[in-house]
N, CA and C atoms as a LAMMPS dump frame, in Angstrom:
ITEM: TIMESTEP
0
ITEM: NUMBER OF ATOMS
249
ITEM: BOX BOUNDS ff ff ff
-5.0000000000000000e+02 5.0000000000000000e+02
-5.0000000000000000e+02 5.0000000000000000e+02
-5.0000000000000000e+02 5.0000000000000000e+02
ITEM: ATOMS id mol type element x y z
1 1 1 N -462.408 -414.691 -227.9
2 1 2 C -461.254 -415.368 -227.343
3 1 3 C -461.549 -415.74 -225.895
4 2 1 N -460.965 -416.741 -225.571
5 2 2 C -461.335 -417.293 -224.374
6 2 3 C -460.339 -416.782 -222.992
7 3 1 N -460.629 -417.106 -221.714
8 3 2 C -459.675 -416.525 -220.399
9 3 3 C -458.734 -417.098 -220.827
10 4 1 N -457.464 -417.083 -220.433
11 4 2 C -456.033 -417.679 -220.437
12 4 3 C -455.554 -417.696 -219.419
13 5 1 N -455.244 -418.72 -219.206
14 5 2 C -454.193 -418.836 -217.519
15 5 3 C -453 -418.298 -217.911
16 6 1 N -451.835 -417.144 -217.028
17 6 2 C -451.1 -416.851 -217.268
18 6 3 C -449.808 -417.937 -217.168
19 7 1 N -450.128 -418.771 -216.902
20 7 2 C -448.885 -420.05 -215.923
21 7 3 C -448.55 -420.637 -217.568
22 8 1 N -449.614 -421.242 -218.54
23 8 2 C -449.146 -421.769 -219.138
24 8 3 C -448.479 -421.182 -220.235
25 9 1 N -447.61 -422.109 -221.042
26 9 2 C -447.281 -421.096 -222.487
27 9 3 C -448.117 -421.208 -223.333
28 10 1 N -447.681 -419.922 -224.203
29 10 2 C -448.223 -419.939 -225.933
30 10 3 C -447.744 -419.4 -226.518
31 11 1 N -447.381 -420.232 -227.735
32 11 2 C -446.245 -420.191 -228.577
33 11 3 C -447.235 -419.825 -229.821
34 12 1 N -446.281 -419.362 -230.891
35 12 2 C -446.849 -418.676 -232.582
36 12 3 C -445.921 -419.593 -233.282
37 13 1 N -446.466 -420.469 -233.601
38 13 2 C -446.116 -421.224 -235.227
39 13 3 C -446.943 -421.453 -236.016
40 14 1 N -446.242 -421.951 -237.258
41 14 2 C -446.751 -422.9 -238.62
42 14 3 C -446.579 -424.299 -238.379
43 15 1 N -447.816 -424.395 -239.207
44 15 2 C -448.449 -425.763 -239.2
45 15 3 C -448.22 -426.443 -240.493
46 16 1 N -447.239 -427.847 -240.263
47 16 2 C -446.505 -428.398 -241.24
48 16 3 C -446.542 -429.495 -241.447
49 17 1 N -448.273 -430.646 -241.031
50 17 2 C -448.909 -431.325 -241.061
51 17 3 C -450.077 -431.345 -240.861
52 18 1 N -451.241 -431.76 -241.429
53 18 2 C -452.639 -431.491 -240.538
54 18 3 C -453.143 -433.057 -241.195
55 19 1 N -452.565 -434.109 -241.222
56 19 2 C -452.998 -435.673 -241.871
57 19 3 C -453.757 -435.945 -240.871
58 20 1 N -453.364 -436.203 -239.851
59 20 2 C -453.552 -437.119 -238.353
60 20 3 C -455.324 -436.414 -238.231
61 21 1 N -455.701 -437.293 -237.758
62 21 2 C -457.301 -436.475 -237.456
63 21 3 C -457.288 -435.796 -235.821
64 22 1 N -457.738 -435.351 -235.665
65 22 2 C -457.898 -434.007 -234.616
66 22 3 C -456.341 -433.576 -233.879
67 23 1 N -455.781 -433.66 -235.004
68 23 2 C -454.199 -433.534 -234.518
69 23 3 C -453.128 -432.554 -235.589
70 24 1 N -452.404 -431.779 -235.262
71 24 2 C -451.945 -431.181 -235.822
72 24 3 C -450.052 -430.844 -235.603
73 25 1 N -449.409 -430.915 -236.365
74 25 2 C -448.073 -430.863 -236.021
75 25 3 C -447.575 -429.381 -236.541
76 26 1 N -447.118 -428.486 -235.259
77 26 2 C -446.679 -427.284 -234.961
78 26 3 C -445.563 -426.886 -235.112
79 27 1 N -444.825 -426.325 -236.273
80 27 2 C -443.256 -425.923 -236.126
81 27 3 C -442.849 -424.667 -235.289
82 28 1 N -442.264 -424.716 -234.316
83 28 2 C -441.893 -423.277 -233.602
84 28 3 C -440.29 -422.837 -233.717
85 29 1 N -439.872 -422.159 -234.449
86 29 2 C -438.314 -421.146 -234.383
87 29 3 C -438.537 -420.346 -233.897
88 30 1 N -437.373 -420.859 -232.991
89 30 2 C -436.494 -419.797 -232.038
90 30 3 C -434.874 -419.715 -232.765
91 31 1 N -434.498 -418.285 -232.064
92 31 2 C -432.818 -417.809 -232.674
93 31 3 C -432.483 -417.58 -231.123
94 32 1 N -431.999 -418.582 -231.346
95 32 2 C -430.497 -418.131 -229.888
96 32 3 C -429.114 -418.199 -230.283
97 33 1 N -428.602 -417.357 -229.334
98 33 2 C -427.004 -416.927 -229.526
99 33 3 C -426.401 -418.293 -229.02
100 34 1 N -425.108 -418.068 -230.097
101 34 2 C -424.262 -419.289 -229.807
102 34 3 C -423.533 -419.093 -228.968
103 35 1 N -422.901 -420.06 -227.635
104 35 2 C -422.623 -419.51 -226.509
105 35 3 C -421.301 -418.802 -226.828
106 36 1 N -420.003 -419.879 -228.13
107 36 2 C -418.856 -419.644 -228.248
108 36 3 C -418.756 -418.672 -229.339
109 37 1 N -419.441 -418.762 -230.694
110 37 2 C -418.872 -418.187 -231.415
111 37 3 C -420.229 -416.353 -231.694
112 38 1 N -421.089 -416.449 -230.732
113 38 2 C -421.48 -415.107 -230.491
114 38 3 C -422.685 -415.088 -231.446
115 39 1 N -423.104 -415.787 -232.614
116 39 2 C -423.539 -415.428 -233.551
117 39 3 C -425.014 -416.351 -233.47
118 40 1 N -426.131 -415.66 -234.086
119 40 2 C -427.457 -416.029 -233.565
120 40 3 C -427.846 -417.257 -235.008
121 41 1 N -428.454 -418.345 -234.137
122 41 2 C -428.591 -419.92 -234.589
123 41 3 C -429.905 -420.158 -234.543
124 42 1 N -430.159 -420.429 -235.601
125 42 2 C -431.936 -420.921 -235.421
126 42 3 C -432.097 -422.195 -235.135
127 43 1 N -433.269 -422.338 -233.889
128 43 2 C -433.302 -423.591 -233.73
129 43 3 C -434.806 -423.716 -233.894
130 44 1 N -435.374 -425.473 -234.012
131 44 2 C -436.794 -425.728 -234.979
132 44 3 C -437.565 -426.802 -233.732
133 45 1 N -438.451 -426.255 -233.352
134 45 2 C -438.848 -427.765 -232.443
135 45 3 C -440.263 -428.231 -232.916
136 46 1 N -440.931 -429.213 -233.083
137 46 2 C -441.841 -429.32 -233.781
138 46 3 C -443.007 -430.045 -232.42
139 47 1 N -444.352 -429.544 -232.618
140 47 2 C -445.163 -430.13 -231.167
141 47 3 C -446.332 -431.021 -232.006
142 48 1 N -446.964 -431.599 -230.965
143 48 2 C -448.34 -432.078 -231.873
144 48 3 C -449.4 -431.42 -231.137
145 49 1 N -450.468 -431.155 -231.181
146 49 2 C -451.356 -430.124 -231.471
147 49 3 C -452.887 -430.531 -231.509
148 50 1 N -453.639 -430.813 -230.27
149 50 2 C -454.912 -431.222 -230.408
150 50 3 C -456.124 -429.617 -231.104
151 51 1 N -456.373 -430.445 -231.963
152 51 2 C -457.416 -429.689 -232.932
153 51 3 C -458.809 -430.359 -233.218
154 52 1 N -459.43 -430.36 -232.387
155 52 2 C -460.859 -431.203 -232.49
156 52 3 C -461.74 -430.531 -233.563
157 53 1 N -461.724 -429.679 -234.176
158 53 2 C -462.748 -429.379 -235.312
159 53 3 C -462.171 -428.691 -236.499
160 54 1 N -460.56 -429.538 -237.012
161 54 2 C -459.582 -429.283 -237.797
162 54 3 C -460.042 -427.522 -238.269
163 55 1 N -459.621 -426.844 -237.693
164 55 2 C -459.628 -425.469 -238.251
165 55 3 C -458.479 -425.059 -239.137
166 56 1 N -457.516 -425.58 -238.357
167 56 2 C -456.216 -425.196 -239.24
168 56 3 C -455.77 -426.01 -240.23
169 57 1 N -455.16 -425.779 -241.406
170 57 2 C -454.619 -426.194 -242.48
171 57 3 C -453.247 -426.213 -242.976
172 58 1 N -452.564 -426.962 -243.4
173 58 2 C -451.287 -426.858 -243.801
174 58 3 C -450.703 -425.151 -244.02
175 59 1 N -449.47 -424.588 -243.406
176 59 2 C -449.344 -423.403 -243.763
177 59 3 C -449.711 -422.544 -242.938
178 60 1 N -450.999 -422.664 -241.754
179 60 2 C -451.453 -421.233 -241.195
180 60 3 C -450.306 -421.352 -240.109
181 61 1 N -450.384 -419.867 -240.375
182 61 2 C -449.811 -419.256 -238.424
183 61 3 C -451.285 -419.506 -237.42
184 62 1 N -450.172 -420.111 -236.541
185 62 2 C -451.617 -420.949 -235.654
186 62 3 C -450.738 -420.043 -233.855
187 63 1 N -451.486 -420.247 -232.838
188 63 2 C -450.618 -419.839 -231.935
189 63 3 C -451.625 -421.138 -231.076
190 64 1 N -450.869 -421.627 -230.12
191 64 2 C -450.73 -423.034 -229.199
192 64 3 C -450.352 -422.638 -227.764
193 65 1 N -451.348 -423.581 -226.859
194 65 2 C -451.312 -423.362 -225.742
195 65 3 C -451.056 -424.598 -224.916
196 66 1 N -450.504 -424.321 -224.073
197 66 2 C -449.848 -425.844 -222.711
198 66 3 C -451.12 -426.317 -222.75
199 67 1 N -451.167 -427.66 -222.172
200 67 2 C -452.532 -427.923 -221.736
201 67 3 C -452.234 -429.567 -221.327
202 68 1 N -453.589 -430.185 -220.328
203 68 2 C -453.427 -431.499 -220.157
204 68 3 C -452.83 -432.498 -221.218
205 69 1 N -452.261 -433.606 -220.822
206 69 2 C -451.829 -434.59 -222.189
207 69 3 C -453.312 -434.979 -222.65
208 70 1 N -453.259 -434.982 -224.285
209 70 2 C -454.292 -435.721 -224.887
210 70 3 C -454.252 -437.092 -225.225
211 71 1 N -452.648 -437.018 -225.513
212 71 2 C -452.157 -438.288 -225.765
213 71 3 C -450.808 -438.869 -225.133
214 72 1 N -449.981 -439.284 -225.779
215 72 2 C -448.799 -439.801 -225.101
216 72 3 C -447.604 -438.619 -225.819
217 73 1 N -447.884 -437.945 -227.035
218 73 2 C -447.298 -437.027 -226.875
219 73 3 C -447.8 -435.446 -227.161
220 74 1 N -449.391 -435.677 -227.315
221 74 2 C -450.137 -434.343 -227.574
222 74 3 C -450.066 -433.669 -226.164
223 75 1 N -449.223 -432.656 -225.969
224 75 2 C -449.411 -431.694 -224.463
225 75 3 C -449.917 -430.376 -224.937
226 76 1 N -450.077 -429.778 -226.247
227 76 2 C -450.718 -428.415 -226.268
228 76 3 C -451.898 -428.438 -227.178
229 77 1 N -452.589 -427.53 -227.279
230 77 2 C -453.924 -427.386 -227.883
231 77 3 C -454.1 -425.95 -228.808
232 78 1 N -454.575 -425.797 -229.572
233 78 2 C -454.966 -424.736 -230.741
234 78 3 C -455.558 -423.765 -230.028
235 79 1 N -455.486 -422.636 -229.891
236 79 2 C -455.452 -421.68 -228.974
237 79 3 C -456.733 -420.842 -230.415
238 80 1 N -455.954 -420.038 -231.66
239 80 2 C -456.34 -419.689 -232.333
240 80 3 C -455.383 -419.85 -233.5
241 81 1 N -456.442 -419.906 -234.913
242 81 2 C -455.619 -419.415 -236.155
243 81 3 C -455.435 -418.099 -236.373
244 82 1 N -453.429 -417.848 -236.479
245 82 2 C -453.704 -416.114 -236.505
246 82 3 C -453.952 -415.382 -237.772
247 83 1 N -453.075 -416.564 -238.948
248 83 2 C -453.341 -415.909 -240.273
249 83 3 C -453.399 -417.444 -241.341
């Protein structure tokens, strides 16, 4: 595993596209509380994902890291596949 800057994030999701070539689309859930009615809400944000030597495959738990833009909307990069 490589150094990690502590500044940036890294997030643990599934991977729920891998078509695009060296690109990968990342689903991340989070549960936050609802402000009014108290009760915990899942929310889904989905990233795209530079992967230059397609490791990951439809389905893995992948974990993703901040990083320079690759593209106009690729901002994080494949850190590791966890499972």
């Amino acid at each position: 595993m490589e150094k990690i800057n502590t500044r940036k994030r890294i997030m643990e999701g599934i991977v729920v596209s891998d078509k695009m070539e060296k690109t990968l689309v990342v689903q991340i859930e989070k549960r936050i509380r609802h402000s009014t009615y108290h009760k915990f809400v899942k929310r889904v944000s989905k990233f795209k994902v530079h992967d230059p030597e397609a490791k990951a495959k439809t389905g893995d738990k992948v974990r993703i890291i901040e990083s320079r833009p690759y593209s106009k909307e690729k901002r994080f990069r494949l850190l590791e596949v966890v499972k």
